[in-house]
mmCIF file of the N, C-alpha and C atoms, coordinates in Angstrom:
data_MODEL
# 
_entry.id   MODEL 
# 
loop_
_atom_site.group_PDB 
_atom_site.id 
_atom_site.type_symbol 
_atom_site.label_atom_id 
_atom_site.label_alt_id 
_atom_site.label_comp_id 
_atom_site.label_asym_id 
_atom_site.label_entity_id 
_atom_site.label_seq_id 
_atom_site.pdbx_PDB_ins_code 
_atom_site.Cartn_x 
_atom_site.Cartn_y 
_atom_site.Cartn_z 
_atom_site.occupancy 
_atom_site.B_iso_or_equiv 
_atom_site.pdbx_formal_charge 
_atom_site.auth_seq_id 
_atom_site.auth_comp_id 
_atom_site.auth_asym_id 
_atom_site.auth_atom_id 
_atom_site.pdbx_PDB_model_num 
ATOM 1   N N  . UNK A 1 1  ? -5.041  24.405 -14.960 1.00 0.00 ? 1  UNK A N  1 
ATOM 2   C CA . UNK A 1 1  ? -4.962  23.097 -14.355 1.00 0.00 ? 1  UNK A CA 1 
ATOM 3   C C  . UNK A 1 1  ? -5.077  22.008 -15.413 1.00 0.00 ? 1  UNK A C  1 
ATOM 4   N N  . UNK A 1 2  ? -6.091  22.207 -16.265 1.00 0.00 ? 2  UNK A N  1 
ATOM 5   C CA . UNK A 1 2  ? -6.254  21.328 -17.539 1.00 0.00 ? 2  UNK A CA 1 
ATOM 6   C C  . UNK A 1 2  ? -5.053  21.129 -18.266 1.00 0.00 ? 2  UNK A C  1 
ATOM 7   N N  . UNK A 1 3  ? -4.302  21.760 -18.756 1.00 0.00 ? 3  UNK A N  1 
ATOM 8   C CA . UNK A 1 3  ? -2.822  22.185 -19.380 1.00 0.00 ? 3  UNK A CA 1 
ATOM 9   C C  . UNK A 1 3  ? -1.995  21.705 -18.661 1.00 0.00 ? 3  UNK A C  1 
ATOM 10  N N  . UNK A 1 4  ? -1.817  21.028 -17.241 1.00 0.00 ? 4  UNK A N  1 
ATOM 11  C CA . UNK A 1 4  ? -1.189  21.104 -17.277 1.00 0.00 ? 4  UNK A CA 1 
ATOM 12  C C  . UNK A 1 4  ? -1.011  19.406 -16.202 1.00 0.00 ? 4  UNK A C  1 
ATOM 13  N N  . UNK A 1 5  ? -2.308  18.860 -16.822 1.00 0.00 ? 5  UNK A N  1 
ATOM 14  C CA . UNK A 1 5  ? -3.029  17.760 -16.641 1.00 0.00 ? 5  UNK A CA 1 
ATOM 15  C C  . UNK A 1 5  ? -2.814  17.210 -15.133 1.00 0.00 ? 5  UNK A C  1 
ATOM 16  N N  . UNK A 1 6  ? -3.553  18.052 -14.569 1.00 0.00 ? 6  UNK A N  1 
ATOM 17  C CA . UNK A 1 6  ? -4.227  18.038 -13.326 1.00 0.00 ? 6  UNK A CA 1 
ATOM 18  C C  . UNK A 1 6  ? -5.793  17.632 -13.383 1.00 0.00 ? 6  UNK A C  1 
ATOM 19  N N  . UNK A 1 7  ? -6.140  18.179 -14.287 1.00 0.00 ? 7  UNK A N  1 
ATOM 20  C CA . UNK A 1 7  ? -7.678  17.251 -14.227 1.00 0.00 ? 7  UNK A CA 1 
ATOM 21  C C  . UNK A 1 7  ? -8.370  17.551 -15.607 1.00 0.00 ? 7  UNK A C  1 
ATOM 22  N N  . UNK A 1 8  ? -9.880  18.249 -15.285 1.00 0.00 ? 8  UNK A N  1 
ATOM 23  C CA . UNK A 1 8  ? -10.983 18.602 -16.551 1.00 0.00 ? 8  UNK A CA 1 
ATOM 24  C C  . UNK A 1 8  ? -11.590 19.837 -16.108 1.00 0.00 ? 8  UNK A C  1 
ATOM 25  N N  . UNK A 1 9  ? -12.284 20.511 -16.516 1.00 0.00 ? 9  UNK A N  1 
ATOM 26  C CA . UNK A 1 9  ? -12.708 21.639 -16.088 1.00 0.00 ? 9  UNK A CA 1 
ATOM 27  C C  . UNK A 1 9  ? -13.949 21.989 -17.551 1.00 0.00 ? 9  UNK A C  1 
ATOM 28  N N  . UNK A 1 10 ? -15.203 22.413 -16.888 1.00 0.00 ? 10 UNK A N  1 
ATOM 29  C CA . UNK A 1 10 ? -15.758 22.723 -18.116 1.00 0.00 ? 10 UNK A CA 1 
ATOM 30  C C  . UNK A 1 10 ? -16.191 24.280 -18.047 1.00 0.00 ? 10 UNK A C  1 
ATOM 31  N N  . UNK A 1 11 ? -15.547 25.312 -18.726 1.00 0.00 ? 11 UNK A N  1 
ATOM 32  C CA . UNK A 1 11 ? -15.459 26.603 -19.576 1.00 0.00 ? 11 UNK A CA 1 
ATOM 33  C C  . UNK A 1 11 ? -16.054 26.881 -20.943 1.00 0.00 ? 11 UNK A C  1 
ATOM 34  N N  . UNK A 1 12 ? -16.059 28.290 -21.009 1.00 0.00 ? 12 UNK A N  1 
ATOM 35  C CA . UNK A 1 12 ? -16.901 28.896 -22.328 1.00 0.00 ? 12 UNK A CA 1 
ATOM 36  C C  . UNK A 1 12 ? -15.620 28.324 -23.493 1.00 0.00 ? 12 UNK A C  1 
ATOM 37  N N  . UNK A 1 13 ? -16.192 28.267 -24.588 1.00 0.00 ? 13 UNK A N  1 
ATOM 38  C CA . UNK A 1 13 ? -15.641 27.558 -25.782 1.00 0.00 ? 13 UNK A CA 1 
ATOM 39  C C  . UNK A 1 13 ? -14.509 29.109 -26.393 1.00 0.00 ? 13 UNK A C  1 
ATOM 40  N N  . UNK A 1 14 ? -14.682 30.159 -25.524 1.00 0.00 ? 14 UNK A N  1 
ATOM 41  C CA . UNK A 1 14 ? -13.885 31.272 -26.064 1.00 0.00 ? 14 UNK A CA 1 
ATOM 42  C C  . UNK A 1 14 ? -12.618 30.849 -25.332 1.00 0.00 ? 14 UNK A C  1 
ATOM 43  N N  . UNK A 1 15 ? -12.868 30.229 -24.115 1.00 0.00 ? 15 UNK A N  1 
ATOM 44  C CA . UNK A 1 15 ? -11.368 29.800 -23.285 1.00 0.00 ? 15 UNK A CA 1 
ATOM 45  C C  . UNK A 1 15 ? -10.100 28.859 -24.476 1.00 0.00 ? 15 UNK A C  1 
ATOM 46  N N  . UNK A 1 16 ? -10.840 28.117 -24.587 1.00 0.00 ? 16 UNK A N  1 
ATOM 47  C CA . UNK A 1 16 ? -10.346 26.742 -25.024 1.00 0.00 ? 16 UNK A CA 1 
ATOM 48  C C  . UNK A 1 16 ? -9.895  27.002 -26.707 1.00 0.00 ? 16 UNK A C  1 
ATOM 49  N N  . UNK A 1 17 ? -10.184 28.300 -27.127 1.00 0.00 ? 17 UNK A N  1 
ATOM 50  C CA . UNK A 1 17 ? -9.669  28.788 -28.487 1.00 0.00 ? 17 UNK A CA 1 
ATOM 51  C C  . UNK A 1 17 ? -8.095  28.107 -28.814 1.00 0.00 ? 17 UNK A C  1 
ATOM 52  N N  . UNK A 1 18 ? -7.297  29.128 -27.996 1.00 0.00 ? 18 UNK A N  1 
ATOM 53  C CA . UNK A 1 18 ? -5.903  29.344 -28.393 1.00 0.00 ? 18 UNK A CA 1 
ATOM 54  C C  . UNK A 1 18 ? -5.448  28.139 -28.333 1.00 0.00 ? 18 UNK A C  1 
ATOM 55  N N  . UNK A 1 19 ? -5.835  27.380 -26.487 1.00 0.00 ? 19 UNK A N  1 
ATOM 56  C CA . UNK A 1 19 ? -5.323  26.100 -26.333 1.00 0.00 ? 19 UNK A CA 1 
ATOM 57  C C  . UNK A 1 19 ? -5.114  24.863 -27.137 1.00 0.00 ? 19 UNK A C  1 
ATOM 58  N N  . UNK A 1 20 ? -6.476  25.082 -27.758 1.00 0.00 ? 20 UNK A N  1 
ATOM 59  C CA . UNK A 1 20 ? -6.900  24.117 -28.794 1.00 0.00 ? 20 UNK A CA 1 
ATOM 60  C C  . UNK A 1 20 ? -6.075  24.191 -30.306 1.00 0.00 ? 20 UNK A C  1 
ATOM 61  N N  . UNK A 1 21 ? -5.444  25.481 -30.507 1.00 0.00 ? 21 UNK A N  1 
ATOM 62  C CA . UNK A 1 21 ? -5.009  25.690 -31.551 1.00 0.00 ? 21 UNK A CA 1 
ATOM 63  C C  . UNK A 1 21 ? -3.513  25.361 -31.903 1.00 0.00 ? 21 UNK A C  1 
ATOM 64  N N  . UNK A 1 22 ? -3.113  25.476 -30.343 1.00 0.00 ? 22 UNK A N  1 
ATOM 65  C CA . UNK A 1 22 ? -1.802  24.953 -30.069 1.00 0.00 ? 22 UNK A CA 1 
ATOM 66  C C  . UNK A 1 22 ? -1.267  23.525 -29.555 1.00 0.00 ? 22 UNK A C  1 
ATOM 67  N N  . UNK A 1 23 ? -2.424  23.072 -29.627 1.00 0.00 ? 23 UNK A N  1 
ATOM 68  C CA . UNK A 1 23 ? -2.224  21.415 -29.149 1.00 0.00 ? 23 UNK A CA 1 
ATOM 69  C C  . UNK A 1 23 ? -2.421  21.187 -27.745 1.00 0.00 ? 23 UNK A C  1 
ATOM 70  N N  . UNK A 1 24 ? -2.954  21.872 -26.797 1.00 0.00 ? 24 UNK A N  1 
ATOM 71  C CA . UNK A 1 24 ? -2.551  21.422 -25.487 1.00 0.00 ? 24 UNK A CA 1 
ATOM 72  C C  . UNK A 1 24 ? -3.409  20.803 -24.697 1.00 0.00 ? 24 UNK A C  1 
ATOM 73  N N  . UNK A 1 25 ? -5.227  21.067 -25.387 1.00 0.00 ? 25 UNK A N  1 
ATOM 74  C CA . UNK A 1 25 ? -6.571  20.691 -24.976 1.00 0.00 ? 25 UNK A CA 1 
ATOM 75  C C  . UNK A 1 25 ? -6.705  20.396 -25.959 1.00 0.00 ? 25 UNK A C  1 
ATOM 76  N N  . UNK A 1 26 ? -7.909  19.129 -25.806 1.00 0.00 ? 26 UNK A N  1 
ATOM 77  C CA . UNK A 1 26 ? -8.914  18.992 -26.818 1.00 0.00 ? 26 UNK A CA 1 
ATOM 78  C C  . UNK A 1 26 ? -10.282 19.205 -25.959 1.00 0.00 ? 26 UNK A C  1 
ATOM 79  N N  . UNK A 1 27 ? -10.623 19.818 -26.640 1.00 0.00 ? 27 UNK A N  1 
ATOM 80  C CA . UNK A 1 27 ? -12.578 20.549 -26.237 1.00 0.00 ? 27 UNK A CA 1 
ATOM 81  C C  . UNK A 1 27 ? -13.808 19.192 -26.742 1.00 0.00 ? 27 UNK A C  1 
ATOM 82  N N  . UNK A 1 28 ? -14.136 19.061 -25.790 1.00 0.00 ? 28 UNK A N  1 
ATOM 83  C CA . UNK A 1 28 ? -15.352 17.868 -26.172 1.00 0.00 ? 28 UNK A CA 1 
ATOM 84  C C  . UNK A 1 28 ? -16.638 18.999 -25.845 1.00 0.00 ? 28 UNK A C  1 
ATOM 85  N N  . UNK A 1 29 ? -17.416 18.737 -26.976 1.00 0.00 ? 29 UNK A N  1 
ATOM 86  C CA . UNK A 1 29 ? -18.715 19.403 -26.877 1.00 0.00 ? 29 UNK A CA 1 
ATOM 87  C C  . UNK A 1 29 ? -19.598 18.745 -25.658 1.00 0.00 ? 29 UNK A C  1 
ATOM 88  N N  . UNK A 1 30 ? -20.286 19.860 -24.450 1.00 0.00 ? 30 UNK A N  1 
ATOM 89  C CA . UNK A 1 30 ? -21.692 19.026 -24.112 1.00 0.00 ? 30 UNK A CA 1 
ATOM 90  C C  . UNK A 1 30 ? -22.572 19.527 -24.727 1.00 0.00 ? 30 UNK A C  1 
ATOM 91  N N  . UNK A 1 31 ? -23.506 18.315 -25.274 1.00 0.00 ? 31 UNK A N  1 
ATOM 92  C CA . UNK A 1 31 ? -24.756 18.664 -25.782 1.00 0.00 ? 31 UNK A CA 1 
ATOM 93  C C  . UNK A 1 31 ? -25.854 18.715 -24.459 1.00 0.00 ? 31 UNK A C  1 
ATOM 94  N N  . UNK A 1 32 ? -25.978 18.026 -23.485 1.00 0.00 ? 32 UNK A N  1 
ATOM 95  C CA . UNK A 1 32 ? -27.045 17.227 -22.420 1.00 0.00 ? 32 UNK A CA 1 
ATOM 96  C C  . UNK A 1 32 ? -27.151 19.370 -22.098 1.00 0.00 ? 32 UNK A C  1 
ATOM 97  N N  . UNK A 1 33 ? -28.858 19.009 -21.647 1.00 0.00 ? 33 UNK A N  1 
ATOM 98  C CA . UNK A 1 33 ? -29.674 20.152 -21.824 1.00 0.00 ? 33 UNK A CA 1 
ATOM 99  C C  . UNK A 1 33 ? -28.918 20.985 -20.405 1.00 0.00 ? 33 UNK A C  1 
ATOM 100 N N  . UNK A 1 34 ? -28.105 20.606 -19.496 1.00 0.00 ? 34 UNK A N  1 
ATOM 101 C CA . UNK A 1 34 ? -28.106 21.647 -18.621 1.00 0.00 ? 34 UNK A CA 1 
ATOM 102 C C  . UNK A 1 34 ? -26.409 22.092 -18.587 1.00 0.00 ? 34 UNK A C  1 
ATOM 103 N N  . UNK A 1 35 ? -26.238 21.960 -20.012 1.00 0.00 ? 35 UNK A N  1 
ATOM 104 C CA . UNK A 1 35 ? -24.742 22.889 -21.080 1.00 0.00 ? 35 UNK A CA 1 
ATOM 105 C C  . UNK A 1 35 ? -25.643 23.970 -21.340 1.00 0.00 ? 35 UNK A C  1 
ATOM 106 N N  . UNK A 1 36 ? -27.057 23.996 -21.617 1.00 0.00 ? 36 UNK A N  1 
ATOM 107 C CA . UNK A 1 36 ? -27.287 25.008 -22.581 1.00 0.00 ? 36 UNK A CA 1 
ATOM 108 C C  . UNK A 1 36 ? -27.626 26.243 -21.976 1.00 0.00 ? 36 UNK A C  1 
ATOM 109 N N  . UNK A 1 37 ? -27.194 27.660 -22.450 1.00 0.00 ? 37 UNK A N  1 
ATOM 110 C CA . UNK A 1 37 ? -27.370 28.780 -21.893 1.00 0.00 ? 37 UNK A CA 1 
ATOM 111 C C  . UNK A 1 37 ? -28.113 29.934 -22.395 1.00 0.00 ? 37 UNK A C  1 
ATOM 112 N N  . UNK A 1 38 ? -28.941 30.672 -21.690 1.00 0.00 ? 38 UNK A N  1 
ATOM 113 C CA . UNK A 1 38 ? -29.198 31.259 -22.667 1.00 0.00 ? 38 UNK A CA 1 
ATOM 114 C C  . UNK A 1 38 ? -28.632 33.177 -22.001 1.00 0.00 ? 38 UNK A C  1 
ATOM 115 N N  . UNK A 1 39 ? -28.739 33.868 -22.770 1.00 0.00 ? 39 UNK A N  1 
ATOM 116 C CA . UNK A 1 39 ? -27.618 34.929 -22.574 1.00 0.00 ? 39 UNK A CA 1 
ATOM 117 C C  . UNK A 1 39 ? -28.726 36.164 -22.692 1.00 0.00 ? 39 UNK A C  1 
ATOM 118 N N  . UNK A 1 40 ? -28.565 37.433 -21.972 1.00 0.00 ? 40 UNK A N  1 
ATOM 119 C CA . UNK A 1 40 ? -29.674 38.658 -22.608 1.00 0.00 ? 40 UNK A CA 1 
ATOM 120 C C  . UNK A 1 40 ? -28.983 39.914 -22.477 1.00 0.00 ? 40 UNK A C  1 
ATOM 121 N N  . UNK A 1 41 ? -29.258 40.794 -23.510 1.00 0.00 ? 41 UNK A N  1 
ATOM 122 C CA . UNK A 1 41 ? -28.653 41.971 -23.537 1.00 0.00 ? 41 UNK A CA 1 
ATOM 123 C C  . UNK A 1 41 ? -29.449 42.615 -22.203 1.00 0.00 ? 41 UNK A C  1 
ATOM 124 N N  . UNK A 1 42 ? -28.725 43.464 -21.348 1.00 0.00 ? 42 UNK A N  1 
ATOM 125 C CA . UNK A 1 42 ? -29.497 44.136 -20.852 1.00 0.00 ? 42 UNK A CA 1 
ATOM 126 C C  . UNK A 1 42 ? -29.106 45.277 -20.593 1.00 0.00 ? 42 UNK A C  1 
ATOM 127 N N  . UNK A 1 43 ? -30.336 46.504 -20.369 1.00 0.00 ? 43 UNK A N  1 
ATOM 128 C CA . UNK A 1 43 ? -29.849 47.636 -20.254 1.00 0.00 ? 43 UNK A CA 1 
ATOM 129 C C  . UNK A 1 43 ? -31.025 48.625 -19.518 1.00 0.00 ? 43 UNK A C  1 
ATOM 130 N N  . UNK A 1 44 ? -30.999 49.230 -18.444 1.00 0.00 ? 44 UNK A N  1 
ATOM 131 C CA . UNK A 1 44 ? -31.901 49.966 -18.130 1.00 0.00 ? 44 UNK A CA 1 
ATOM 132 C C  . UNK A 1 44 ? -33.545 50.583 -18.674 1.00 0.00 ? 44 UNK A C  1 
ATOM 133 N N  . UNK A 1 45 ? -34.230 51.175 -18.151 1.00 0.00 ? 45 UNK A N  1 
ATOM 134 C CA . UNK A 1 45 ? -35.221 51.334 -18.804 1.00 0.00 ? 45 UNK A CA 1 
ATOM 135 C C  . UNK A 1 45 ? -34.853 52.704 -19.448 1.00 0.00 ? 45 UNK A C  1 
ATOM 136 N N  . UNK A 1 46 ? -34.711 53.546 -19.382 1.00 0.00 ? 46 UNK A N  1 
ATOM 137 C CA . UNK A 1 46 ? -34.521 54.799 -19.676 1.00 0.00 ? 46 UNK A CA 1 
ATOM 138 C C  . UNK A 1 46 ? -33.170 54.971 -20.282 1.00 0.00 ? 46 UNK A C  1 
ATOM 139 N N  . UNK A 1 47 ? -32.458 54.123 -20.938 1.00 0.00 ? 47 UNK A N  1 
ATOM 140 C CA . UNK A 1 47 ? -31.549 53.793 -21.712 1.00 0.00 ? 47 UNK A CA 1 
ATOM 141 C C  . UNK A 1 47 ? -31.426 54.069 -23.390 1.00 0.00 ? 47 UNK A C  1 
ATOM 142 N N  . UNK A 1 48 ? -32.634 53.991 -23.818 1.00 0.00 ? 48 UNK A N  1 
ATOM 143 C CA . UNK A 1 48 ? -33.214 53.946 -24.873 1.00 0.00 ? 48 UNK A CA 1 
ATOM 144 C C  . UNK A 1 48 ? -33.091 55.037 -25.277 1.00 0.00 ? 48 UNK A C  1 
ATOM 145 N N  . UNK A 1 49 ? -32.710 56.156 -24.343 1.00 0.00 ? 49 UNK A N  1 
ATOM 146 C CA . UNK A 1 49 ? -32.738 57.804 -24.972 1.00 0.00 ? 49 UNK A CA 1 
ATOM 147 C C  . UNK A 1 49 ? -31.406 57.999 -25.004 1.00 0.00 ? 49 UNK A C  1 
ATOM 148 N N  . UNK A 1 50 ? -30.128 56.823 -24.694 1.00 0.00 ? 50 UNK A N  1 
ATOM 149 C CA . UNK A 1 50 ? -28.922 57.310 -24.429 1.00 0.00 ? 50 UNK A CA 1 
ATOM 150 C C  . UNK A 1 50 ? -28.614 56.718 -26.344 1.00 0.00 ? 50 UNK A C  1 
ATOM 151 N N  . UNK A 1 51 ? -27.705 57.530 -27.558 1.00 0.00 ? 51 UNK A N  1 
ATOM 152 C CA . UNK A 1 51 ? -27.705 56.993 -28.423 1.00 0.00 ? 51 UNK A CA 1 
ATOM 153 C C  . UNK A 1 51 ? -27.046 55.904 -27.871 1.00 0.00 ? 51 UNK A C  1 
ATOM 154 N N  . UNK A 1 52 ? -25.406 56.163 -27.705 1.00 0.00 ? 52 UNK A N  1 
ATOM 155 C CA . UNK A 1 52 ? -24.793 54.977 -27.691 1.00 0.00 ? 52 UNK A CA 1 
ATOM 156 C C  . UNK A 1 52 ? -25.212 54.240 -27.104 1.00 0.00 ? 52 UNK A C  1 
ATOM 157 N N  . UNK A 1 53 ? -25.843 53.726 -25.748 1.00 0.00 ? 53 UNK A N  1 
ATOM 158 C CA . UNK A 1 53 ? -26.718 52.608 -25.885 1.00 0.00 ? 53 UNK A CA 1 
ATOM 159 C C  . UNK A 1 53 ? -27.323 51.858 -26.889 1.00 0.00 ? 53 UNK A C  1 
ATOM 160 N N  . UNK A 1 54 ? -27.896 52.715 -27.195 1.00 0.00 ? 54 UNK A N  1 
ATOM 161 C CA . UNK A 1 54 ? -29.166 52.133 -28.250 1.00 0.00 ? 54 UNK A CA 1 
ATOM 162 C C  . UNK A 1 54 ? -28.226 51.487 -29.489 1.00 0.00 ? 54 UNK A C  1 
ATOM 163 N N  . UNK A 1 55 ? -27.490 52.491 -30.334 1.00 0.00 ? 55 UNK A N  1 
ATOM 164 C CA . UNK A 1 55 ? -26.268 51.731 -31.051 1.00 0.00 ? 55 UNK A CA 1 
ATOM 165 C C  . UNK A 1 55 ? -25.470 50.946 -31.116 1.00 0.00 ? 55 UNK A C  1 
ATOM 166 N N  . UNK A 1 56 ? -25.268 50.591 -29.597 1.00 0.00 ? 56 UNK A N  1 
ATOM 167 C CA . UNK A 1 56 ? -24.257 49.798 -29.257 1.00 0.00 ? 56 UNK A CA 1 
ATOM 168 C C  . UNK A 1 56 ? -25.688 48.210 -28.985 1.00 0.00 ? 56 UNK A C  1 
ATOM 169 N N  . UNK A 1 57 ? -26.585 48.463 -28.591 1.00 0.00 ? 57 UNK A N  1 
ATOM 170 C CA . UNK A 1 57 ? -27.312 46.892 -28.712 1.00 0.00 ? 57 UNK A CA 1 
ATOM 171 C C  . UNK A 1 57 ? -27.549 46.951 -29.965 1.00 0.00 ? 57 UNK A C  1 
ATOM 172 N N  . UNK A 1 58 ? -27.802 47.755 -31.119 1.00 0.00 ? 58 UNK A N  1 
ATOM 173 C CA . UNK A 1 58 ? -27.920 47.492 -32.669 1.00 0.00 ? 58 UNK A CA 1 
ATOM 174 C C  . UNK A 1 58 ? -26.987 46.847 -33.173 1.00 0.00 ? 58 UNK A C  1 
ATOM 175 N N  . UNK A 1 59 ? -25.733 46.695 -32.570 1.00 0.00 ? 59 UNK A N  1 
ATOM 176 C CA . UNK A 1 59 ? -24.277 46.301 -33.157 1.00 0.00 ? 59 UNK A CA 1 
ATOM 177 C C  . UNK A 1 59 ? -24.498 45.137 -32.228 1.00 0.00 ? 59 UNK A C  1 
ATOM 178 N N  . UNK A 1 60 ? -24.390 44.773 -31.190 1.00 0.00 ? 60 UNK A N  1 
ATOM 179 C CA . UNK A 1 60 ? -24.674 43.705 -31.177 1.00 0.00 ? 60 UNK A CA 1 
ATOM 180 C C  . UNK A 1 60 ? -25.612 42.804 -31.261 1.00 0.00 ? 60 UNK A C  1 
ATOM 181 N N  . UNK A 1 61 ? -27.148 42.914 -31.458 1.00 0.00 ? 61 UNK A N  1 
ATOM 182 C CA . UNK A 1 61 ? -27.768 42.253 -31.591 1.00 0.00 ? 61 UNK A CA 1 
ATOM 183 C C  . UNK A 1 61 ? -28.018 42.256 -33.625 1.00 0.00 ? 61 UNK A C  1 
ATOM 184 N N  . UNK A 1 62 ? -27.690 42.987 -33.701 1.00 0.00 ? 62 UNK A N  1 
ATOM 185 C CA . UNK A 1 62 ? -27.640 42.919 -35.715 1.00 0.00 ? 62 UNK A CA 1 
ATOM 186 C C  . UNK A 1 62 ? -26.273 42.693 -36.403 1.00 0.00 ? 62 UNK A C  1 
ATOM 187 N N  . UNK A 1 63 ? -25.226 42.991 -35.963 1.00 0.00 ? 63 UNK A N  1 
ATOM 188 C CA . UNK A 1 63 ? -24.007 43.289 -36.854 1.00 0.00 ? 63 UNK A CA 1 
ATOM 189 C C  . UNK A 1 63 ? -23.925 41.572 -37.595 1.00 0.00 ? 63 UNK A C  1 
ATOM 190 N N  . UNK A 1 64 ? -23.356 41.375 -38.876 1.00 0.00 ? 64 UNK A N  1 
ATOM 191 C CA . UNK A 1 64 ? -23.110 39.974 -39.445 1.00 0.00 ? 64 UNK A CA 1 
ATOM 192 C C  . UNK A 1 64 ? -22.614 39.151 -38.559 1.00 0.00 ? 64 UNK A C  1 
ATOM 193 N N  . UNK A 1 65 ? -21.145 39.726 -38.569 1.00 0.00 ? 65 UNK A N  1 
ATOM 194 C CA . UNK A 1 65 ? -20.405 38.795 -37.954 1.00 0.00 ? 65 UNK A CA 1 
ATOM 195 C C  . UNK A 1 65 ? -20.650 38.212 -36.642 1.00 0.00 ? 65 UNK A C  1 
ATOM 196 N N  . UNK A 1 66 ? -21.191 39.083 -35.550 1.00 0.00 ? 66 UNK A N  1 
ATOM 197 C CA . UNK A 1 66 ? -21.903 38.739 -34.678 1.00 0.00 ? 66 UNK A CA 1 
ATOM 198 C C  . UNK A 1 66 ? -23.173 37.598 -34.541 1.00 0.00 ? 66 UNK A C  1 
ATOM 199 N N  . UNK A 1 67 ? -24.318 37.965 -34.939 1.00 0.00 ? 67 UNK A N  1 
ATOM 200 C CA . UNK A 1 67 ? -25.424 36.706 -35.410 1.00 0.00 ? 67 UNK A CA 1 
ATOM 201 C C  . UNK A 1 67 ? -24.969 35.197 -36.252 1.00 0.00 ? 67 UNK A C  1 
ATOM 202 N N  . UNK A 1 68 ? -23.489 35.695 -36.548 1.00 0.00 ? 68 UNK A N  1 
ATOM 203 C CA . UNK A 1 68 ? -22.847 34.253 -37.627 1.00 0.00 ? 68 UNK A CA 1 
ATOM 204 C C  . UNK A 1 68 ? -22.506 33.310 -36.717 1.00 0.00 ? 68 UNK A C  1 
ATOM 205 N N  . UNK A 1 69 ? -21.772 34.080 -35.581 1.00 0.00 ? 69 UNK A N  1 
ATOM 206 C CA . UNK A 1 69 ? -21.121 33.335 -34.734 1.00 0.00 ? 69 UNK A CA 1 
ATOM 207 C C  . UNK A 1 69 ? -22.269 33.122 -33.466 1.00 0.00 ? 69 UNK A C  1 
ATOM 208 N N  . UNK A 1 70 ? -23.082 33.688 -33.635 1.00 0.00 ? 70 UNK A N  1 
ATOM 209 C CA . UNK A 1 70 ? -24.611 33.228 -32.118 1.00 0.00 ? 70 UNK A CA 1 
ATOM 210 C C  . UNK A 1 70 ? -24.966 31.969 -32.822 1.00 0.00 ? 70 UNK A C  1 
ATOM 211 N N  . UNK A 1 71 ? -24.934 32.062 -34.476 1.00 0.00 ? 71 UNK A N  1 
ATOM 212 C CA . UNK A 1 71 ? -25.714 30.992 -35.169 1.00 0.00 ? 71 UNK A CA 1 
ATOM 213 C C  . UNK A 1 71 ? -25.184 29.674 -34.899 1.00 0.00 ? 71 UNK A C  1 
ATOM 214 N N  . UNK A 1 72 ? -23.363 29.575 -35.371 1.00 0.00 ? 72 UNK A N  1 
ATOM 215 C CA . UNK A 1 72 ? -22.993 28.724 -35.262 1.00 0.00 ? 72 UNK A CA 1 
ATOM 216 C C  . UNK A 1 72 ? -22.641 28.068 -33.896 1.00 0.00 ? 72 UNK A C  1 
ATOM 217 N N  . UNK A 1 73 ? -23.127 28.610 -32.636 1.00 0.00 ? 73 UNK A N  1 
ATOM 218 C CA . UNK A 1 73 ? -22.615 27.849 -31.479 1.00 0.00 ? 73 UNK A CA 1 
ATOM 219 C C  . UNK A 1 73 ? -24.100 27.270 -31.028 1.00 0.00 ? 73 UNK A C  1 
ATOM 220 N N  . UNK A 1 74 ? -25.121 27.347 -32.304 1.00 0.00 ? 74 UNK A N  1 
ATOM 221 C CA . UNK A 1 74 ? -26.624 27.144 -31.520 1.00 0.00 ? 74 UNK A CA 1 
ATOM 222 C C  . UNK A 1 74 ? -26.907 25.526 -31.883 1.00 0.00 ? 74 UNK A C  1 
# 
């Protein structure tokens, strides 16, 4: 609808990637406190014995590239 200027709409900043890259949106940041989100891995209790579980929150809660990009949207 935004694209195609019908109105505004406010979405995760992963939406507005491509659009933005191609000219068709411009993305205005909200800063005001009820933009802000906060996000949690979650996973069962008895999870912890499954590896890939357990590997798979190590990769995401440790991998570089991951924490680079938590950093920079904070």
């Amino acid at each position: 609808m935004v694209e195609s200027g019908v109105g505004a709409a406010i979405v995760p900043a992963s939406v507005v990637s491509e659009s933005e890259r191609i000219g068709r949106v411009v993305p205005l940041a909200i800063s005001d406190s009820w933009a802000v989100r906060h996000l949690y891995l979650v996973r069962t209790a008895d999870s912890e014995k499954n590896e890939l579980v357990r590997e798979f929150a190590q990769i995401l809660l440790n991998d570089p590239q991951i924490v680079a990009a938590r950093i920079q949207k904070e």
